[in-house]
C-alpha positions in Angstrom: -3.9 32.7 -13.0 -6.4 29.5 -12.1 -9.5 30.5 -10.2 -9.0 28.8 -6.8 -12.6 27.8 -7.5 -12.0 25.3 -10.3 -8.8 23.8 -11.6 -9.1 22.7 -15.2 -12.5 23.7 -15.0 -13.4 21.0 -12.1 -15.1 22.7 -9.0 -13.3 22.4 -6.4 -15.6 20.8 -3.9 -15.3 17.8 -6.7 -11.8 18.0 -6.9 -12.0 18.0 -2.8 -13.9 14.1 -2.6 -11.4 12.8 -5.6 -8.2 13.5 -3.6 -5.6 10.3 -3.7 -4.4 9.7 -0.1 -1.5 9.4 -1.3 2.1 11.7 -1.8 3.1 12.0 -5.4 6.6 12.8 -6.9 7.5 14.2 -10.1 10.3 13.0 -11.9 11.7 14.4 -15.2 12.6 12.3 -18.5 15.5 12.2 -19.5 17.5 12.3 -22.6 19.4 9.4 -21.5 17.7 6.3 -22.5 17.0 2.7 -22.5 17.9 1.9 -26.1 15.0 -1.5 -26.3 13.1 -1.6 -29.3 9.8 -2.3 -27.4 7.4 -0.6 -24.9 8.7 -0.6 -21.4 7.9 1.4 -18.4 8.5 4.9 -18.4 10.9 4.3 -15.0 12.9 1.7 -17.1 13.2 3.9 -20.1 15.5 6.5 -18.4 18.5 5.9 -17.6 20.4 9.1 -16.7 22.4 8.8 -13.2 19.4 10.3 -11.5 17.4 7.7 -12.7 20.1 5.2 -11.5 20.2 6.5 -7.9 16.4 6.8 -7.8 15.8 3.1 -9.0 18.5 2.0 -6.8 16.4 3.8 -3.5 13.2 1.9 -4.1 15.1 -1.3 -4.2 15.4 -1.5 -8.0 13.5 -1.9 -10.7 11.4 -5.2 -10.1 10.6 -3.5 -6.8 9.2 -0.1 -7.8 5.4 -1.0 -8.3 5.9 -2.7 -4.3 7.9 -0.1 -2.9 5.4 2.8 -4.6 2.5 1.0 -3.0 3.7 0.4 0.5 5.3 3.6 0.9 2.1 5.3 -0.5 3.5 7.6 -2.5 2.3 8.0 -6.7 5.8 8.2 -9.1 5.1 10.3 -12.1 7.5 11.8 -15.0 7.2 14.7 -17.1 8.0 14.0 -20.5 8.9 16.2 -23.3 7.4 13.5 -25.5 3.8 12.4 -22.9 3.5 15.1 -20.7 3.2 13.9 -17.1 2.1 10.6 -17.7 2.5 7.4 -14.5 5.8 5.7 -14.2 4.2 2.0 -14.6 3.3 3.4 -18.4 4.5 1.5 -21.1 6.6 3.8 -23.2 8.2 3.4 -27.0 11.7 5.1 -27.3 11.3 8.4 -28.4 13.8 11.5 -28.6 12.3 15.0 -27.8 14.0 17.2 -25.4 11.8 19.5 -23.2 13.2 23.4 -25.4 11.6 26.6 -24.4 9.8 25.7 -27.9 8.3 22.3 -26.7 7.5 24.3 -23.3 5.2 26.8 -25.6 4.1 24.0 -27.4 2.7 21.6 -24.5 1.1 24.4 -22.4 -0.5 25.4 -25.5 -1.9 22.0 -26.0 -4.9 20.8 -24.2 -3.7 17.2 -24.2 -0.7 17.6 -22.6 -1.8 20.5 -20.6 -4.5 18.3 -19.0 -1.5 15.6 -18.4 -0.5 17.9 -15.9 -3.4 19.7 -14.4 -6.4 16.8 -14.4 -3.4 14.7 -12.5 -2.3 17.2 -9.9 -6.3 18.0 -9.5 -6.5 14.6 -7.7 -3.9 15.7 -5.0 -3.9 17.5 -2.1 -1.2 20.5 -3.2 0.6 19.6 0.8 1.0 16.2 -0.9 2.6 17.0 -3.9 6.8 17.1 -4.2 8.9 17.9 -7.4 12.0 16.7 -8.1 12.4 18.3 -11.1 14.9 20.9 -12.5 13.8 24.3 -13.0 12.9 24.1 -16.7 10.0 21.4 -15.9 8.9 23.0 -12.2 8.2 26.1 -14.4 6.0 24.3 -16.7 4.0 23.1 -14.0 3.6 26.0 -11.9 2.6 28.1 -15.1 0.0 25.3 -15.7 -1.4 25.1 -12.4 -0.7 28.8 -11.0 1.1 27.7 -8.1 4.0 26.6 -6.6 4.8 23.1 -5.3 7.5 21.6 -2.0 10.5 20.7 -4.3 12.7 17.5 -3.0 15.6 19.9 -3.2 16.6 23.3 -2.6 16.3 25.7 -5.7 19.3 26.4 -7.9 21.0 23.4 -7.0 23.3 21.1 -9.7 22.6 18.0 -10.4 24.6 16.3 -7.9 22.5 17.7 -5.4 19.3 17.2 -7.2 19.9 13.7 -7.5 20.7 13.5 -3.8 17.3 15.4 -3.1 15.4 12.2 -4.7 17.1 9.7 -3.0 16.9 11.2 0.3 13.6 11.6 0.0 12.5 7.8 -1.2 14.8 6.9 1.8 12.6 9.0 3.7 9.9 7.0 2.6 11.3 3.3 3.5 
């Protein structure tokens, strides 16, 4: 369990001048992706329906960096490959699926451990939304002790999921 004192070892009353104004939603990866040989960014790269839909509710992809900005909210995806890393990263093509193995592997890693908990430090916990399947919410809320608003209701499919992002960037326009 985190000492509510410190996350990541960063007192709190630190933690408590960093904190971004802003909302933040998580996204996952996804195994579906965009095949190009180069870097791109990491909200280009996937291309699963959810991904689709989600691109398609900030106005598309040459819009995301605008419609992020205005709205005030931060995008970021958890990766299998980068732990949570910002959607505007430039990402290679890469194939790693988020197994209970990899789980193990990335809390055990202080790398990709930090990913997630030095990022969601610089948040107010109120502020923070997942839209993330249950796999990737339970990595986070081992890592940071706690649980998070999710964008949809628990035990939903994907349909509904995906409907639980868009609704909420809607909210946001």
């Amino acid at each position: 369990m985190v000492d509510p004192s410190e996350v990541s070892g960063v007192p709190t009353e630190q933690i408590l001048k960093e904190v971004s104004p802003n909302e933040v939603l998580i996204l996952p990866c996804g195994s579906a992706k965009n095949p190009a040989d180069c870097a791109v960014e990491a909200f280009e790269r996937y291309s699963s329906p959810m991904w689709n839909e989600a691109r398609k509710a900030m106005g598309g992809p040459k819009n995301i960096p605008k419609f992020l900005k205005d709205m005030g909210v931060d995008l970021k995806i958890l990766s299998a490959e980068h732990g949570l890393m910002d959607a505007g990263k430039r990402i290679e093509n890469y194939d790693r699926e988020l197994t209970p193995e990899r789980l193990e592997e990335i809390k055990g890693d202080e790398n990709l451990r930090g990913t997630i908990s030095n990022t969601l430090a610089q948040y107010d916990p109120d502020k923070i939304f997942l839209g993330t399947p249950s796999k990737y919410t339970k990595l986070i809320t081992d890592i940071m002790g706690r649980d998070y608003k999710s964008v949809f209701p628990e035990g939903s499919g994907i349909g509904k999921q995906k409907q639980g992002i868009v609704n909420y960037l809607k909210s946001k326009s």
